[in-house]
C-alpha positions in Angstrom: 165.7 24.4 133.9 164.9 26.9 131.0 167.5 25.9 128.0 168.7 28.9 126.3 170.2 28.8 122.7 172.6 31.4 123.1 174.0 30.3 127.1 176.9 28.2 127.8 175.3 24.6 129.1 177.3 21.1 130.3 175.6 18.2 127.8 176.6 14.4 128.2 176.6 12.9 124.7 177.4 9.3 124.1 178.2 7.5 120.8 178.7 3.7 119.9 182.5 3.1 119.3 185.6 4.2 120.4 186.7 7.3 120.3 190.5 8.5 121.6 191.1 11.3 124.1 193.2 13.3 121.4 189.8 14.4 120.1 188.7 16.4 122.7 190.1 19.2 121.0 188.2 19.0 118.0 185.1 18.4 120.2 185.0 21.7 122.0 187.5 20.5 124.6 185.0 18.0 125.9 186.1 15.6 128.3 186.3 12.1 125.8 185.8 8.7 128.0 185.9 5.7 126.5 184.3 2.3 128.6 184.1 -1.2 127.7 180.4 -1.9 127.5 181.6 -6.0 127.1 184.0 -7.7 125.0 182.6 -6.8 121.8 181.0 -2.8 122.5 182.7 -0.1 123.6 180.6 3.4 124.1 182.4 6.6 124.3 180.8 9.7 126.4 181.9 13.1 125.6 181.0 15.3 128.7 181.7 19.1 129.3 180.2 22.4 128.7 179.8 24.3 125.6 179.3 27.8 124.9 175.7 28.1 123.0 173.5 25.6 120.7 175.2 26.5 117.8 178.6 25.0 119.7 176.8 22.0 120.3 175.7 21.5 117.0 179.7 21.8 115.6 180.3 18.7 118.2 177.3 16.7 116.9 178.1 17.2 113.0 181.8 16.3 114.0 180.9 12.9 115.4 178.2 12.6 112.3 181.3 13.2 110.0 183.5 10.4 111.7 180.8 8.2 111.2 180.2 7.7 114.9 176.5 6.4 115.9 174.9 8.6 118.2 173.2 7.3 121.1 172.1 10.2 123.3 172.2 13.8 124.0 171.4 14.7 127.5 171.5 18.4 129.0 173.0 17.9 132.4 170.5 20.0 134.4 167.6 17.7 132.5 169.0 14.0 133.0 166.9 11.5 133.0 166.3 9.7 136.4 168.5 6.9 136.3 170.9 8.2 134.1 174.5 7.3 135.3 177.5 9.4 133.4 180.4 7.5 132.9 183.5 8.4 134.4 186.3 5.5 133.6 187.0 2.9 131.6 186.7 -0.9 132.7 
C-alpha cells in the first residue's frame, strides 16, 4: 500500500508506560489500551485512524510532551509479519 500524506490512515502506536483512556481525546480519538507487559512494565497502544500525516504528527508530539517513550509506529496496511495489536489488558 502507497502511504499518502494528505489521506486518512489507521496507525498502531505503542509507548512504554501507562497511559489512561481519558486521553483518547487529546490523541485524535484514538482507541488508548493499556496491558500489563509483567509486574513491573506496562505498554500502552494507541490504535485508530487519523486524518492525514500532519494529524499523526499532533499524536506523536503529544505523547513526546507527556514524556511517554515511544516504542513503535506501525501503519496498519504495512505491519510487520508477526506483529500482534493489543486488544485488552491482563
Amino acid at each position: 500500500m502507497d502511504i499518502l500524506l494528505d489521506k486518512p490512515t489507521t496507525y498502531h502506536i505503542r509507548v512504554n508506560g501507562h497511559l489512561d483512556e481519558r486521553w483518547s481525546k487529546r490523541l485524535g480519538g484514538m482507541t488508548v489500551t493499556p496491558i500489563e507487559i509483567s509486574s513491573q512494565k506496562i505498554v500502552t497502544q494507541l490504535s485508530g485512524q487519523v486524518a492525514d500525516q500532519a494529524a499523526l504528527f499532533g499524536v506523536l508530539l503529544a505523547l513526546y510532551d507527556m514524556r511517554l517513550p515511544l516504542l513503535s509506529v506501525f501503519c496498519e496496511d504495512d505491519l510487520p509479519s508477526g506483529y500482534e495489536t493489543l486488544t485488552r489488558s491482563h
